[in-house]
C-alpha positions as CSV (number, residue, x, y, z in Angstrom):
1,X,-16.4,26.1,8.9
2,X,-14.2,25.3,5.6
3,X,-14.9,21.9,4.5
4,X,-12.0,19.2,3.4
5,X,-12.5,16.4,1.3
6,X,-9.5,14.0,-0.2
7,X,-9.4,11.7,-2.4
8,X,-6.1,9.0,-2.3
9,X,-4.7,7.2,-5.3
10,X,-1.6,4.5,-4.5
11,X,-0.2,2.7,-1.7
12,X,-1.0,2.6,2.2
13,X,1.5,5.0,3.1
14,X,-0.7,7.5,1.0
15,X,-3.8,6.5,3.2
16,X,-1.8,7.3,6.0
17,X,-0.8,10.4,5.5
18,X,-3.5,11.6,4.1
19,X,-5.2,10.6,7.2
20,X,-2.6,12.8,9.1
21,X,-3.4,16.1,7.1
22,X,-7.2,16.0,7.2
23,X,-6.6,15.2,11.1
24,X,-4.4,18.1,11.3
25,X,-6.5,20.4,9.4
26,X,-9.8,19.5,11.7
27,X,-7.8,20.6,14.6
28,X,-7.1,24.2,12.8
29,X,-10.8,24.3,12.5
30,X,-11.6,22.6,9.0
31,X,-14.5,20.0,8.7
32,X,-14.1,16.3,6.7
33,X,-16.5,16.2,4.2
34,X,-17.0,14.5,1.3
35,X,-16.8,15.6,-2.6
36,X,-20.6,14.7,-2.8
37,X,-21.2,17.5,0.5
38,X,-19.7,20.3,-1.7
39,X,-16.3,20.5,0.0
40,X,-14.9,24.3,-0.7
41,X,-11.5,22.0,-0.6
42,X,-10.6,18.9,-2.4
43,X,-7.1,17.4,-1.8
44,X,-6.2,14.8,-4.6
45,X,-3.2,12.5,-3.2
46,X,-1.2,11.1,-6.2
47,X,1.2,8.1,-6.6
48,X,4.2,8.5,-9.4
49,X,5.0,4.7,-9.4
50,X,4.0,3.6,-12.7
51,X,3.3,5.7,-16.2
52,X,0.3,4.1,-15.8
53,X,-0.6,5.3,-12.0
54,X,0.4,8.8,-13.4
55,X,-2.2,8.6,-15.9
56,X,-4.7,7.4,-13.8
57,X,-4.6,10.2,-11.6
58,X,-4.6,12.9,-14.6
59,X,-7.6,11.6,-15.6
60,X,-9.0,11.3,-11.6
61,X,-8.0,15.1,-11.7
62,X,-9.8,16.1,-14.7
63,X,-13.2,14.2,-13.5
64,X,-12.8,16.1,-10.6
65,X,-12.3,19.3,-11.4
66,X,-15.2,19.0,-14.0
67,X,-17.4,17.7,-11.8
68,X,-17.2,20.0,-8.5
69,X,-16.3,23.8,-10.5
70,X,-16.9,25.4,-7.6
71,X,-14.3,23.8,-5.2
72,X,-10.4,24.6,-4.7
73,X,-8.1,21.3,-5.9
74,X,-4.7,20.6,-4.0
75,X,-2.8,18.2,-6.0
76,X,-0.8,16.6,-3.6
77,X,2.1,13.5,-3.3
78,X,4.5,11.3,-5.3
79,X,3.3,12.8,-8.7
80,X,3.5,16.5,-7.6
81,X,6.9,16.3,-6.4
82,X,8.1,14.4,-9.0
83,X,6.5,16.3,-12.1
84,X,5.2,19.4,-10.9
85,X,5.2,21.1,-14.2
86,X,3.4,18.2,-15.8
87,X,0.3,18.6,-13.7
88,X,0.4,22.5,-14.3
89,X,-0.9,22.2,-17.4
90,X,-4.4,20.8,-15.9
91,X,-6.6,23.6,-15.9
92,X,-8.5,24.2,-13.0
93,X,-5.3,22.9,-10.3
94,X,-5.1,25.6,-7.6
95,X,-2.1,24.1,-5.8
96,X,0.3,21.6,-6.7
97,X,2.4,20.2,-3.3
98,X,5.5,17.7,-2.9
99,X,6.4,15.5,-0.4
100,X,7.5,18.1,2.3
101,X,4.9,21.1,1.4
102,X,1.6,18.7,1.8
103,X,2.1,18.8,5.2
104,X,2.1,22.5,6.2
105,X,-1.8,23.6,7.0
106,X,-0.5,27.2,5.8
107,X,-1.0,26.3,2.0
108,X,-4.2,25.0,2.1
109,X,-5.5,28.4,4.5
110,X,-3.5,30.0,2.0
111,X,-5.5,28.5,-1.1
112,X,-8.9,29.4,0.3
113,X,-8.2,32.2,1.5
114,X,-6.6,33.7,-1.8
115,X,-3.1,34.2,-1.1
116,X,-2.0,32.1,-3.7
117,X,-1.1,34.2,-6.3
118,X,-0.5,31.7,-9.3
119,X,-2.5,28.2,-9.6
120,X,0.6,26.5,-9.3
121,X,3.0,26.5,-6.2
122,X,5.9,25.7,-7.2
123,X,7.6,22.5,-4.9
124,X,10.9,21.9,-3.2
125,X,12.9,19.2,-5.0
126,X,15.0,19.2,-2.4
127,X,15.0,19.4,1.5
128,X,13.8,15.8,2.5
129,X,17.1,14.6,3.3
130,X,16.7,15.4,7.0
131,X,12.9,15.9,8.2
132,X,10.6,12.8,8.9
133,X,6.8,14.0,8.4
134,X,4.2,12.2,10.3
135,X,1.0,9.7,9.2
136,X,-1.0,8.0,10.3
137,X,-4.8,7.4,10.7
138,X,-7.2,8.0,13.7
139,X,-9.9,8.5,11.6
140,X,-12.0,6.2,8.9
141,X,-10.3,5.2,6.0
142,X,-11.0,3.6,3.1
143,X,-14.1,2.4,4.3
144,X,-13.1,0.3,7.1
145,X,-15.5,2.1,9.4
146,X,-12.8,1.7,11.9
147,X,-11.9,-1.4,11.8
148,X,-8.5,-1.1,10.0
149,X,-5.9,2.0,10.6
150,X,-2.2,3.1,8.9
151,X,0.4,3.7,10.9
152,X,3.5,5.5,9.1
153,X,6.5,4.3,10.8
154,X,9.3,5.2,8.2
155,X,9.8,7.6,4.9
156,X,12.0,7.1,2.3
157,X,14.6,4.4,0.8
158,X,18.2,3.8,0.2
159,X,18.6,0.9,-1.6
160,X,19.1,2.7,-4.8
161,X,16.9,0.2,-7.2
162,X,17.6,1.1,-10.8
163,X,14.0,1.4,-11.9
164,X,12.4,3.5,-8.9
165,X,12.2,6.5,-8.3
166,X,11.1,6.6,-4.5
167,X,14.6,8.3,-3.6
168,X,13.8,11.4,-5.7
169,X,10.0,11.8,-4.6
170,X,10.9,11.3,-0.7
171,X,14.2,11.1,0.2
172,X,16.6,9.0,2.2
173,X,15.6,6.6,4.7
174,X,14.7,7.9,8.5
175,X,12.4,6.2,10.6
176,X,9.6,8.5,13.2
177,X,10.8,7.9,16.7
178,X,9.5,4.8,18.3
179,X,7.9,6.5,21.5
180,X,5.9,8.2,19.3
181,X,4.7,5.5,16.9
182,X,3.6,3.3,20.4
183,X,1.9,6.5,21.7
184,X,0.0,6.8,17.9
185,X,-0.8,3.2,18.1
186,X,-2.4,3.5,21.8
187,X,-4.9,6.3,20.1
188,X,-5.4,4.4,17.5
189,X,-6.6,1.3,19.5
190,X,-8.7,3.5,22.4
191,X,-10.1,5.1,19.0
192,X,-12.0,1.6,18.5
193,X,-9.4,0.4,15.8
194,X,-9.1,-3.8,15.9
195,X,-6.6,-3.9,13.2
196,X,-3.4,-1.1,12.8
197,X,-1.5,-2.2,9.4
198,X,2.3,-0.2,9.6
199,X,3.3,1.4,6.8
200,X,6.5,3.2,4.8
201,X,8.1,3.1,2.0
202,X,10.9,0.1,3.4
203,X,10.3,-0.8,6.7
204,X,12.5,-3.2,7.2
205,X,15.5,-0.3,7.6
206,X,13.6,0.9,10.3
207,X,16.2,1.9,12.4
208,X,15.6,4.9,14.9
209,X,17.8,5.5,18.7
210,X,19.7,2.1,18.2
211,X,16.0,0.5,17.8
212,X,15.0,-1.7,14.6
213,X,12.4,-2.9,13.2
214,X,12.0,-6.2,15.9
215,X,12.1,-4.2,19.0
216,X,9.9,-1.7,17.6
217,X,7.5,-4.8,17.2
218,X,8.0,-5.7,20.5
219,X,6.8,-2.7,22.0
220,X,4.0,-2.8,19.6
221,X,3.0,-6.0,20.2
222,X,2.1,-4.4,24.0
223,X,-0.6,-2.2,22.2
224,X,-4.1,-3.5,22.8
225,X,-5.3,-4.1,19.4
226,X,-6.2,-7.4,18.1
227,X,-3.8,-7.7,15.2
228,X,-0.6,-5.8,13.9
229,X,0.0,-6.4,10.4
230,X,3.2,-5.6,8.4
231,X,2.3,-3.8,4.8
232,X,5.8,-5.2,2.8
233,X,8.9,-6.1,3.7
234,X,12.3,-6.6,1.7
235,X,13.7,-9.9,1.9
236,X,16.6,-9.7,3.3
237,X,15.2,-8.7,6.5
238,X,13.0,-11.7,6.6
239,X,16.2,-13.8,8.9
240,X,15.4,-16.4,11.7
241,X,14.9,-13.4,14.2
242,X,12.2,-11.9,12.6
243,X,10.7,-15.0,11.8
244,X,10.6,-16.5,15.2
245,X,9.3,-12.7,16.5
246,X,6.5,-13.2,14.1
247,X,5.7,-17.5,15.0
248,X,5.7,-16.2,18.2
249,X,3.5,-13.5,18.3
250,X,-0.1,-13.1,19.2
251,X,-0.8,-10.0,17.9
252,X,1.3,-9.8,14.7
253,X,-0.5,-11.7,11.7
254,X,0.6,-13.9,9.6
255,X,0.7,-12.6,6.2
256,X,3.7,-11.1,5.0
257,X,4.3,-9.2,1.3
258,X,7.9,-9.9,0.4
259,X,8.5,-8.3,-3.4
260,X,10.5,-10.7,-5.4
261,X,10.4,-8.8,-8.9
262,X,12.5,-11.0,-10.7
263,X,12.9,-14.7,-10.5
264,X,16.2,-14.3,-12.5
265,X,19.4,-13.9,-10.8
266,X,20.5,-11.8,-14.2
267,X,17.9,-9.7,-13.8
268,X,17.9,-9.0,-10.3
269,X,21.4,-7.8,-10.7
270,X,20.7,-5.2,-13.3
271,X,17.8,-4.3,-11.2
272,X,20.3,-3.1,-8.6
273,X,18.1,-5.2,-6.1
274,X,19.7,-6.5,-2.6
275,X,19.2,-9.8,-3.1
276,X,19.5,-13.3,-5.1
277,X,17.4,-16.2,-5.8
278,X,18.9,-18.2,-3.5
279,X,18.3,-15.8,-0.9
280,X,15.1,-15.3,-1.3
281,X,14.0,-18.4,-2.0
282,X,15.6,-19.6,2.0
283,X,13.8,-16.7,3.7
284,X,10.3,-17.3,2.0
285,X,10.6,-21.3,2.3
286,X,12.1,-20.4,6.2
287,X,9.0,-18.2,6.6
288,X,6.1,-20.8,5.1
289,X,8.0,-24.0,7.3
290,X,8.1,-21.6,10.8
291,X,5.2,-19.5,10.3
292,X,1.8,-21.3,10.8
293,X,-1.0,-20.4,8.1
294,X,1.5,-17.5,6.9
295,X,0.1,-16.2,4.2
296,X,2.9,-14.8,1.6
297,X,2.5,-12.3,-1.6
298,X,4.9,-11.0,-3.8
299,X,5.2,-8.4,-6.3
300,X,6.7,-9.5,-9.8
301,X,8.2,-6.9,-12.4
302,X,7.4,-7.8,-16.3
303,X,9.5,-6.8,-19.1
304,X,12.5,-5.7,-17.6
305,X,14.7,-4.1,-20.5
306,X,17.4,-6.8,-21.5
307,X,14.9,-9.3,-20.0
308,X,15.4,-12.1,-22.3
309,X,12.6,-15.5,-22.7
310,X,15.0,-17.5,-21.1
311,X,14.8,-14.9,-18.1
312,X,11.4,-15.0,-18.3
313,X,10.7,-19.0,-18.5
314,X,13.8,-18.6,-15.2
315,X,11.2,-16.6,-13.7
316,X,7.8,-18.5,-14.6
317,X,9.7,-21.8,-12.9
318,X,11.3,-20.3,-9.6
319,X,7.5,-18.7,-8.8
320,X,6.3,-22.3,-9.3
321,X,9.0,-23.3,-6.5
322,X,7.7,-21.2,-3.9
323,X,5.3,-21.0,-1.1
324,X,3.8,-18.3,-2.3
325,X,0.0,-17.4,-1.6
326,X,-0.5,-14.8,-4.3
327,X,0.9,-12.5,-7.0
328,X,1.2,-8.9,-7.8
329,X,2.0,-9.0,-12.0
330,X,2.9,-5.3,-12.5
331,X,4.9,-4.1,-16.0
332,X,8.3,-2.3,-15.6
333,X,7.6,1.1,-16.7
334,X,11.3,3.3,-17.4
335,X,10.9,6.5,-14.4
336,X,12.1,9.4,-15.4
337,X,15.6,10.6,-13.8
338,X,16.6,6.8,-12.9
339,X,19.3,4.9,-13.4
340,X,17.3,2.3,-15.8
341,X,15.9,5.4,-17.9
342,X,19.6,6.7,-18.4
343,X,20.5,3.2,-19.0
344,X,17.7,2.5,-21.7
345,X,18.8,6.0,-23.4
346,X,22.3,5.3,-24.4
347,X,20.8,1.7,-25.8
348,X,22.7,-0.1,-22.7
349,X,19.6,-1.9,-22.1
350,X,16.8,-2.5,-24.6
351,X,13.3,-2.3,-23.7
352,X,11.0,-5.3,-24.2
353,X,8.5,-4.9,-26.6
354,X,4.9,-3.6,-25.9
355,X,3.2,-6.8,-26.9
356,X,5.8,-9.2,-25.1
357,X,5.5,-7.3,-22.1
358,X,1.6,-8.2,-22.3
359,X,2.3,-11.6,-23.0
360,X,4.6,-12.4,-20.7
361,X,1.9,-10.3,-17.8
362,X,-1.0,-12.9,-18.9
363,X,0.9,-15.6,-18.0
364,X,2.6,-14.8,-15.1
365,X,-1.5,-13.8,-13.8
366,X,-2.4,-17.0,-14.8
367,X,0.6,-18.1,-12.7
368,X,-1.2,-16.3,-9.8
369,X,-4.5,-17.2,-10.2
370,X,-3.5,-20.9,-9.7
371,X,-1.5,-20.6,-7.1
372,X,-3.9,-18.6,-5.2
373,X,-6.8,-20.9,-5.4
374,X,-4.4,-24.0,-4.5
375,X,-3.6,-21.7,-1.2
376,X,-7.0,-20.7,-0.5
377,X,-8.4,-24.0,-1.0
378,X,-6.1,-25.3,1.9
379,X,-8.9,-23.4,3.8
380,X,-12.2,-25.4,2.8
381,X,-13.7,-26.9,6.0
382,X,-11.9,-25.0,8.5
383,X,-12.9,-22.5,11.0
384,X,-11.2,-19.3,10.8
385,X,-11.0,-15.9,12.5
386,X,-12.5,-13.0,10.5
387,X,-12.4,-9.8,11.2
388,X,-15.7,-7.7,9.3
389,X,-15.2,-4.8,7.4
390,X,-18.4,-3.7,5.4
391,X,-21.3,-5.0,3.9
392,X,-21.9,-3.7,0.7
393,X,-20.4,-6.9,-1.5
394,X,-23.3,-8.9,-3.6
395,X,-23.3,-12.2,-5.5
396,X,-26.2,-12.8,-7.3
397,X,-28.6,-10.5,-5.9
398,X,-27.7,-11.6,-2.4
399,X,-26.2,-9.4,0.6
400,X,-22.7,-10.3,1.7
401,X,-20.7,-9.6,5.0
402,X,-16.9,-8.9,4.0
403,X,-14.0,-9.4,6.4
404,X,-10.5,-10.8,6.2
405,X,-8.7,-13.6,8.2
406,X,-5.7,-12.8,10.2
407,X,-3.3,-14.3,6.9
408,X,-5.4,-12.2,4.8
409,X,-7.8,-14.6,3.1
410,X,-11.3,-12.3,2.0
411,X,-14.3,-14.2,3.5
412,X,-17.8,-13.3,2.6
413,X,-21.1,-14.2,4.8
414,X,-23.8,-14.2,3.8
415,X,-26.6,-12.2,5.2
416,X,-29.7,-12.5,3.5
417,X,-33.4,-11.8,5.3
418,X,-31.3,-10.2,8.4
419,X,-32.0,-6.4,7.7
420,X,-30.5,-3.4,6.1
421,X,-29.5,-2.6,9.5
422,X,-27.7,-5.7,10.4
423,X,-24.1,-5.4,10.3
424,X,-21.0,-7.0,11.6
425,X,-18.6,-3.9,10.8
426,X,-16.1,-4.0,13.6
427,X,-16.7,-7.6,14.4
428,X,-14.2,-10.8,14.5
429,X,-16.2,-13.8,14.9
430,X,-15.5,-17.5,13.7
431,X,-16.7,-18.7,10.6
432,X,-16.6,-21.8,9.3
433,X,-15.3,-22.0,5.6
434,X,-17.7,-23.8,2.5
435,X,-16.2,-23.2,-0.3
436,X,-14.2,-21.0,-3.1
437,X,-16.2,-18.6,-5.5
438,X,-15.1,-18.4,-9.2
439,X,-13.2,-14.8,-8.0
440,X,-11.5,-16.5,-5.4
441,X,-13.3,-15.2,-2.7
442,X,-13.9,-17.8,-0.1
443,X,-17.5,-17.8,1.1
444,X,-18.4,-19.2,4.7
445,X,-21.2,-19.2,7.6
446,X,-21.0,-17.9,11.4
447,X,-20.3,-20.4,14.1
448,X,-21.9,-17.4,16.4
């Protein structure tokens, strides 16, 4: 029996479909391993969204392939199809797969059996405009010992960002049907699953048979699983239905990642982005007044080209404005083949310096920092939901039990003197909150 093991770099969706292929190659008579077993195959899923995630996986590759000589690598994802010839020159790469390829089982047969007649197949760059490929996960991921599953509803975007290059890697927009994301959903909550997190690259232009994204909440919300939570969300989907579909619900959580990138409306424009401040600042403060406990995160882009201080102090006071629960402080980094690298060529836009950009990051982390301990700290002497996921975390020396609260606050438990084999993986149990640790996690005990 040929053994599989893969290893996923990047966002959910990756987890997802990752999840999909080794489940589709165990039913073609492959095994799920692990790279420590000596899997003959090792699938490397890549993400293309930074400079900076490219280079972590072509150093993940290299450790890899020096490490395990003796097994086949499948480079596969976002970096593949976007720079195929870039990861080519890694020696020791036996396939290289896009966005469409990854999915057929024939390649990877194909690698171990031979038939591949150069390290490198060459990807599609085209040919995504039509086909919706499936993921999702009925089997452990990321170490959530079942306990937390990806669910792939949608592929693709057409908004048309300047800086991203999500339209080249996977296409337009399209949405899997929703009969079939129910009927993955049902497996994935008779698998054992408590917690199924749905995924995509912008799910809030779900849109599949006349059915959007609320109705295909409302069908999920029949699934019997103890929480549905959404991954990210534009904000312009974020109106009064979706909000009251959210207060309302039992199942969906409340935590919500809306991206905000820019807190400057000149900025925002140049970004090509689908919104205002004004805009976003009603949904978020709509979403924080209707939504008990919601939990809200947002992703903020540093160093913009053209993005002057004055944008950047613009920025630095609208995030102190909001309701916001945390931060994601990520530097713009120019894509190849986008509108903001063509733009930055002909000196249209002028990049931000290297330092400034580094700057203008430690401050808006800073920004983060505080505003997630004043949110957490709302928490302190309350009794909360959480839902455990593993034990391995220690503070000084002594076992912890890690889970999450619906919004998504980490709670740790302590467990000391109860056993190696003591565990409340799979778990959701109420647990009265102490205090705040100096890395924000918020440490409690079981009222059980």
């Amino acid at each position: 029996m040929k053994r599989v093991a893969a290893v996923t770099l990047g966002c959910k969706l990756n987890y997802a479909e990752t999840s999909s292929i080794l489940e589709s190659l165990c039913s073609q008579g492959w095994k799920q391993s692990s790279i420590e077993e000596g899997a003959e195959l090792i699938i490397i899923h890549t993400c293309a969204v930074t400079a900076q995630a490219e280079k972590k996986c072509r150093q993940k590759i290299r450790g890899i392939i020096r490490n395990n000589p003796d097994s086949r690598i499948a480079v596969i994802g976002c970096y593949a199809q976007l720079n195929p010839d870039a990861l080519s020159a890694i020696k020791g790469i036996d396939a290289i797969l896009g966005s469409k390829e990854k999915f057929a089982i024939k390649w990877y047969d194909d690698i171990m059996a031979g038939a591949v007649s150069l390290p490198l197949v060459k990807v599609s760059q085209h040919g995504l405009k039509d086909a919706v490929y499936p993921g999702y996960s009925s089997t452990s991921v990321e170490g959530h010992d079942r306990t937390r599953a990806f669910l792939k509803i949608q592929d693709g975007c057409d908004s048309g960002c300047s800086y991203c290059t999500i339209p080249l890697i996977r296409g337009r927009s399209r949405s899997l049907p929703p009969d079939e994301i129910v009927a993955r959903a049902m497996i994935l909550a008779s698998s054992g699953y408590r917690e199924i997190v749905l995924t995509g690259v912008n799910i809030g232009d779900y849109l599949e048979n006349g059915i959007g994204l609320p109705e295909l909440l409302r069908r999920l919300e029949k699934v019997p699983v103890s929480r549905i939570r959404i991954s990210s969300i534009e904000p312009d989907v974020v109106d009064s239905e979706f909000i009251e579909l959210v207060a309302n619900s039992k199942t969906i959580v409340p935590h919500l990642h809306i991206p905000l990138q820019s807190g400057s409306d000149r900025i925002l424009k140049a970004m090509r982005r689908r919104y205002d401040t004004a805009l976003y600042r009603e949904r978020v403060s709509g979403v924080a007044a209707h939504i008990s406990d919601c939990s809200i995160g947002a992703d903020v882009m540093v160093g913009f080209p053209g993005e002057s201080e004055e944008d950047f102090l613009q920025i630095c006071r609208f995030i102190e404005e909001l309701p916001l629960a945390y931060l994601h402080v990520f530097s713009c980094s120019i894509r190849p083949g986008t509108a903001l690298a063509r733009q930055t060529a002909s000196r249209e836009l002028i990049a931000v310096a290297p330092a400034e950009i580094a700057r203008r990051s430690r401050v808006l982390n800073d920004l983060g920092r505080r505003k997630e301990a004043a949110f957490k700290e709302r928490y302190i002497g309350t009794k909360c939901m959480v839902l455990f996921e593993e034990c391995r975390q220690e503070i000084n020396g002594i076992p912890q039990s890690c889970g999450y609260s619906r919004n998504y606050l980490r709670v740790l438990v302590d467990r000391a003197g109860r056993g190696e084999e003591y565990s409340l993986v799979g778990k959701e149990l109420p647990v009265l909150i102490e205090r705040l640790d100096e890395d924000l996690n918020l440490q409690g005990r079981l009222l059980s």
